[in-house]
C-alpha positions, 0 to 999 in steps of 0.5 A, a space after each residue: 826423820 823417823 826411827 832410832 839414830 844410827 850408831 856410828 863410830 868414826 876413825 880420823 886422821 882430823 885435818 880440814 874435812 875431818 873436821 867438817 865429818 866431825 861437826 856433821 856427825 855430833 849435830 845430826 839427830 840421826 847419827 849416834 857417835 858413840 867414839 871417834 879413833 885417831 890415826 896418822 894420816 893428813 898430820 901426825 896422830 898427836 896432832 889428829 887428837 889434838 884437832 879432834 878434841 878442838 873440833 869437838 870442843 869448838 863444837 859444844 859435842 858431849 862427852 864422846 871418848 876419843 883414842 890415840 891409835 897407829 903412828 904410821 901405816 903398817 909398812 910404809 912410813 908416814 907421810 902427812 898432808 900438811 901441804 893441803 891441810 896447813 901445818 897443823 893439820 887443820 888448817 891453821 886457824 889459831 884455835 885455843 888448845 883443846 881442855 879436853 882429853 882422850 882416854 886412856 886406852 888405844 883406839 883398837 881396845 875403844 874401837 872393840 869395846 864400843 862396837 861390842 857394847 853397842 846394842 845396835 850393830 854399828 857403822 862405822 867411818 873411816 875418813 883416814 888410812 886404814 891402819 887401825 882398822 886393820 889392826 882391829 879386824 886382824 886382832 879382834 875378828 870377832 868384832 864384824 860381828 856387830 858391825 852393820 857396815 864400813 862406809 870409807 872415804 877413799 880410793 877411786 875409781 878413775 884418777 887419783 890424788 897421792 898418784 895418778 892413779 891412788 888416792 891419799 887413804 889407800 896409798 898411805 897404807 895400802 896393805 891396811 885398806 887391802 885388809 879392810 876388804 876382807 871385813 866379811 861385812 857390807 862395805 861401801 867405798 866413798 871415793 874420789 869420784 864424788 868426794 870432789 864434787 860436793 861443794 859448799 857455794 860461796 855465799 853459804 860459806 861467808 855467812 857460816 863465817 860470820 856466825 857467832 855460834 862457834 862451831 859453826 863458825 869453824 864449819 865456815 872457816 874450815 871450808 873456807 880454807 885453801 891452799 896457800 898456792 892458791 891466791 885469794 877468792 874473797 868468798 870462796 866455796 869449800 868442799 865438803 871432802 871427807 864429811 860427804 862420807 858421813 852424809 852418805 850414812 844419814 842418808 844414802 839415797 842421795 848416793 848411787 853405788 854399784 857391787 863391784 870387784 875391788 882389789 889393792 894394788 900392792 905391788 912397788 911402782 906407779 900403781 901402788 895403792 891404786 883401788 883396781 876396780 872392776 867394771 867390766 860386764 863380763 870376765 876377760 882373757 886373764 881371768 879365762 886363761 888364769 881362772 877366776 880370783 875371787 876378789 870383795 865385792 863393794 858398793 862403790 859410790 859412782 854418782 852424788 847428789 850433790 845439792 842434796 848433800 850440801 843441804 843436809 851438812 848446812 842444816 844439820 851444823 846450823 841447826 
């Protein structure tokens, strides 16, 4: 590695591969987290502090600020994921109550004091809805001003997870997400289209669980977790989710994207929060007869390099 470390900043809504991003970030030496931000997504956001001061703690991580931010989305009510992340949000492993605590202040007056005192311009993560982002760029615009770029696990280009069409970030708010592609600053989307794909093997996930370094004990336990439908693999692979977001910041050669037109769907209905993205080489008859919309142009994360993923989580976790 060469160079000064990135400064980043993360917005959680700490579930299982939250969890996993947040082991990855304070480990790697080329990432510096200067705050993470919680919001209710995968449990409520109480719930999201509570296991992201537990990561970080599990973790040895120094003193990184943690904040408190939106209890539901903009619009919608809230609608947790404890169906997949277990009923704690994290997947249920029995872990001692964090001693540490967040700071007194929300996580859009963190979000704007960190980005602004960062001398570097900042890249920031976020791996949940968009609700604290959006209230942040609609607050305090002047903010992009220092941001470098918003790499966001979410959407899809194909199929979805909350429908068949929408994934899970974007559907829990999709008003907010349609706001983040107003930023005015570089964004890639890191979706579903290689989200599922980086996946710890089996052996590697048995030996991170009989570690006696905690965090990286928690790493194997975390991806080792599944769903209770799901009978039993006695060592089972785990994916890396979320966390492949993070990995796509330390080192973005192993992910190819494409600029392309991206819109939310925010109509009621089946599409609704689907990331409508437009692949097409050419414009067609709506836009010919309608005239051209001009619709965010993102990097859109269409293929992984998977291995190349894993091996950079497992040596920056293992150390």
């Amino acid at each position: 590695m060469t160079g000064q470390p990135i400064p980043v900043i993360i917005d959680c809504d700490t579930g299982v591969d939250d969890a996993l991003a947040l082991l990855f970030a304070v480990r790697h030496p080329g990432l510096d987290l200067r705050a993470i931000t919680c919001v209710a997504g995968n449990t409520d956001v109480d719930g999201v502090v509570r296991n992201t001061l537990t990561v970080l703690e599990q973790a040895g991580a120094p003193g990184i600020p943690v904040a408190r931010g939106a209890e539901r989305p903009l619009i919608e009510a809230p609608r947790s994921a404890r169906h997949v992340h277990g009923h704690d949000g994290m997947g249920d492993l029995g872990l001692p109550a964090p001693t540490r605590r967040p700071v007194d202040v929300d996580a859009v007056t963190l979000l704007r004091r960190e980005i602004l005192a960062s001398p570097r311009p900042v890249t920031l993560i976020p791996t949940a809805p968009l609700t604290n982002i959006a209230l942040l760029l609609r607050t305090h615009p002047e903010v992009t001003r220092n941001i470098e770029r918003i790499v966001f696990m979410g959407g899809a280009v194909t199929t979805g997870n909350a429908t068949p069409v929408a994934e899970f970030n974007v559907w829990h708010d999709p008003e907010a997400a349609a706001v983040l592609l107003t930023a005015g600053v570089p964004i890639t989307m890191y979706g579903l289209d290689v989200f599922k794909r980086v996946v710890v093997p089996g052996s590697d996930v048995a030996r991170l669980r009989t570690s006696a370094e905690p965090g990286v004990r928690l790493g194997g336990e975390l991806l080792a977790h599944r769903d209770p439908a799901v009978s039993g693999d006695p060592t089972p692979s785990g994916g890396l989710g979320d966390a492949g977001a993070v990995c796509a910041v330390a080192d973005p050669e192993g992910l190819t994207t494409e600029r392309l037109p991206v819109e939310v769907s925010l109509a009621p209905g089946p599409t609704r929060g689907q990331t409508v993205v437009d692949r097409r080489p050419r414009p067609g008859e709506s836009e010919i007869h309608a005239g051209t919309r001009e619709q965010p142009l993102v990097d859109v994360a269409l293929d992984v390099d998977e291995g190349r993923y894993v091996k950079l989580w497992l040596s920056a976790v293992e150390g």
